[in-house]
N, C-alpha and C positions, 0 to 999 in steps of 0.2 A: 471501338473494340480495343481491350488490351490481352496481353501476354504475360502473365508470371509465371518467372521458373521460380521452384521454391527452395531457399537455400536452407541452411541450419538454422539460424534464429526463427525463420518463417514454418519449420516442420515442428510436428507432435501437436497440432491444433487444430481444431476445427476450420473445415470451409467458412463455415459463415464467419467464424470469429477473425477470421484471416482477411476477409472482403472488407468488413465493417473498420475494421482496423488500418485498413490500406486506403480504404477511399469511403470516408468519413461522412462526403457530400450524399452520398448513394441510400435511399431512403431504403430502410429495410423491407416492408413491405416489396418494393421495387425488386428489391436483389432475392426474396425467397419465390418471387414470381417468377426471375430469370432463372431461376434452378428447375421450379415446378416447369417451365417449357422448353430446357437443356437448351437455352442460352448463354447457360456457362458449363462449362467441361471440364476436369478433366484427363488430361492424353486422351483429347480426343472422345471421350468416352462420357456417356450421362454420370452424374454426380449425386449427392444429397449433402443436405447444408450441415450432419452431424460427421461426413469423412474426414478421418485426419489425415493431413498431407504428409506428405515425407520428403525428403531430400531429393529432389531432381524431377520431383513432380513440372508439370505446365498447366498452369490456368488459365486458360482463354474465356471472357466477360466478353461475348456478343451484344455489347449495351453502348451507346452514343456517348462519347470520349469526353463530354463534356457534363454528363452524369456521374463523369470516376474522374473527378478531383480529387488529387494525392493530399495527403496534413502536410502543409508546406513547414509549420512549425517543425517538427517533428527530420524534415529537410535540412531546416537552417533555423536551428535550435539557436534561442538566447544565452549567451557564454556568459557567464560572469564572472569573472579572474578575479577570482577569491579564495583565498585559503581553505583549507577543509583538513579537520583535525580528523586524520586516519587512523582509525587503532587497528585494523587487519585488512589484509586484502591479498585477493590471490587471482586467477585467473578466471572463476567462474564469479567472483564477492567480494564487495568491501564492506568494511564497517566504519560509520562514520559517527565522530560524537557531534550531535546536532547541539549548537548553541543554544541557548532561549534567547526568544528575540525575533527565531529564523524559524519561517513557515517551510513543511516540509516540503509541500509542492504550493504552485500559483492557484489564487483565486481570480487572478486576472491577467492579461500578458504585460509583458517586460517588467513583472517586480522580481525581487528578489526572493529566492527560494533553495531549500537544497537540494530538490533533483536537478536544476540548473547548473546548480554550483559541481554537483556531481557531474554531470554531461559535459561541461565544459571541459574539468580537468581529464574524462576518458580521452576525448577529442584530440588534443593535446599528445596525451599519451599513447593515441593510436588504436587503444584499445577500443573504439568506438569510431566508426565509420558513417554519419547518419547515409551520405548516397548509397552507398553497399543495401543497405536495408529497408524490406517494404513495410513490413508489418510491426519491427519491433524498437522500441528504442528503452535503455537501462530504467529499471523503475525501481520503489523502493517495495519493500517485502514486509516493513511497519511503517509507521508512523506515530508524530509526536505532536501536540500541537504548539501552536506559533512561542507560549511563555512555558513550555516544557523542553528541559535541556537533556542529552541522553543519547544511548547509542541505536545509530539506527541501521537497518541491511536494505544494501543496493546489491541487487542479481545485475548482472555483466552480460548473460545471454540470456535466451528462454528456457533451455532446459533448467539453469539454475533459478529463475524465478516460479517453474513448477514445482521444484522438488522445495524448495525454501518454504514455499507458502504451501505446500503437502505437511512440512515437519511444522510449521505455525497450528496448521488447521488441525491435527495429532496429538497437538500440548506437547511433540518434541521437544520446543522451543518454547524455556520458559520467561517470562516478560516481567520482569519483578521491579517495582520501582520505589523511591525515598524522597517524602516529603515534609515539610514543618507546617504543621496545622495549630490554629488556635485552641485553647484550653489545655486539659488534662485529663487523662484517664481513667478510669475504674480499673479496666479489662484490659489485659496484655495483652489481649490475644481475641480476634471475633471474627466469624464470617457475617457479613449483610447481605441481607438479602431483600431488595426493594423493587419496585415495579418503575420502570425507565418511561419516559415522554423526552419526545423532539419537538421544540416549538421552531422549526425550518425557518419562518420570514424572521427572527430575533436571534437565530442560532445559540441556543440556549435548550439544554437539557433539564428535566426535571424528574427528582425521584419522591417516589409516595410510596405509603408503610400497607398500603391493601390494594389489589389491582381493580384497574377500570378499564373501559373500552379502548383498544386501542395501546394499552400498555405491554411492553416485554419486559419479562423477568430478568433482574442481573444479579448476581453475586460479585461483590467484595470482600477480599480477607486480607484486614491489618493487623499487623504485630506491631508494638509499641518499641523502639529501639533506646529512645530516651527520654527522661520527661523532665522541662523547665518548668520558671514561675509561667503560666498562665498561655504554654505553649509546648507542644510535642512534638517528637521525630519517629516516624512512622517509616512500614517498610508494608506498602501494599502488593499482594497478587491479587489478580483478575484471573476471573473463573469464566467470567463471560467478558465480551467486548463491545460497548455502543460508545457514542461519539461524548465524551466529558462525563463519562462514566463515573470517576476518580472522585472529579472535583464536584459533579453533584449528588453522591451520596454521601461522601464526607460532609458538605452542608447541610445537608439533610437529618444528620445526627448530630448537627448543631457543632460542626468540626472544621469551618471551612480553609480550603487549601492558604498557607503564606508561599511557598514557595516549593516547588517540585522537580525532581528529577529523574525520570526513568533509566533503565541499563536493563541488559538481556542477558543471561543466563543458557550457555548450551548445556542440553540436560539429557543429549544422546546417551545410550548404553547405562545410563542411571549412573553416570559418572556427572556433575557440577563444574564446572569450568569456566569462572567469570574472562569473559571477550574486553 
């Protein structure tokens, strides 16, 4: 059996999101079972898996202690005392320029990544307590991939990784980024519009000019910013978002990426304000 009181990072979410998140080992089927027979509570009181908790709530899990393993990672997080080029930060966010090179989070434990690199230096700086917290620990609000350099947002609590990733999901927060691809031009100026495919086991995206089974639509639009012998500098928005989106529709029109760099644009109140 345990007991959670719910603090600040841990309130404005879901029960269930809150379980799953806290004790990782706990099969879901399992814990929407223990709600359907109010084996978990709470203040005492029957529950459902969509209530959001609030600040001084108690959760009492009437489930064998050995089913609610805590993320020890997430405990005693990987520090990596490494530098981190900060361009803002304030008490709810930072921003960080991600180098290329550096994966934004791990594909595997103890390499090297920037949510690490971030957590360490909170840690450090107090601003981050992993024992204080069940459910949350700082996360990023984009991402970039491992040879993509650029600014990236880390939320500091939960309320600000709601509202952050509320103003992503809005087009608040516009995502514009600059890269050198091969060739040259016709057209300053184009939206694409191509049918996306994930090949998962190869990690490897592919785009096609008519949809098939299985395909989602994406949009890209580049503007040409300069153009060499037998190479261009490009400044693409994303209209839509899937995984190598960038680099395989630019291939795909026979353009593919040499080098790229993403930067984010706040675009609140319809004022522009490069971060």
């Amino acid at each position: 059996m345990k007991s959670c009181v719910i603090k600040k990072n841990d309130s404005g979410q879901r029960l269930n999101k809150f379980i799953q998140k806290s004790f990782p080992s706990l099969p879901k089927s399992l814990m929407y079972k223990a709600i359907r027979k109010k084996n978990i509570k709470i203040n005492k009181k029957r529950c459902y898996a969509k209530d959001i908790l609030s600040v001084g709530d108690i959760v009492d899990i009437y489930i064998k202690d050995e089913l609610l393993q805590e993320n020890l990672n997430s405990k005693n997080p990987k520090i990596f005392d490494k530098n981190l080029k900060i361009v803002y930060q304030d008490e709810n966010m930072m921003i960080v320029d991600k180098p290329v090179g550096l994966k934004s989070q791990p594909d595997r434990q103890g390499e090297d990544n920037l949510i690490d690199r971030i957590n360490g230096y909170l840690i450090k700086k107090g601003d981050y307590v992993p024992e204080n917290e069940k459910s949350f620990r700082p996360a990023l609000c984009n991402r970039l991939d491992r040879n993509t350099g650029g600014m990236v947002i880390a939320a500091k609590n939960f309320k600000a990784l709601q509202n952050i990733n509320m103003l992503i999901n809005k087009r608040k927060i516009l995502k514009i980024y600059t890269c050198f691809v091969e060739g040259n031009f016709r057209l300053d100026h184009e939206i694409l519009v191509g049918w996306w495919t994930k090949d998962e086991k190869n990690r490897k995206a592919k785009i096609t000019q008519f949809e098939r089974n299985g395909a989602k639509k994406v949009i890209t639009e580049y503007f040409v910013l300069e153009q060499f012998e037998n190479k261009s500098k490009l400044k693409i928005i994303l209209h839509t978002g899937r995984f190598h989106q960038i680099r395989a529709h630019l291939a795909h029109i026979g353009h593919p990426i040499i080098g790229g760099r993403g930067s984010i644009l706040d675009y609140m109140d319809g004022k522009i304000i490069t971060l």
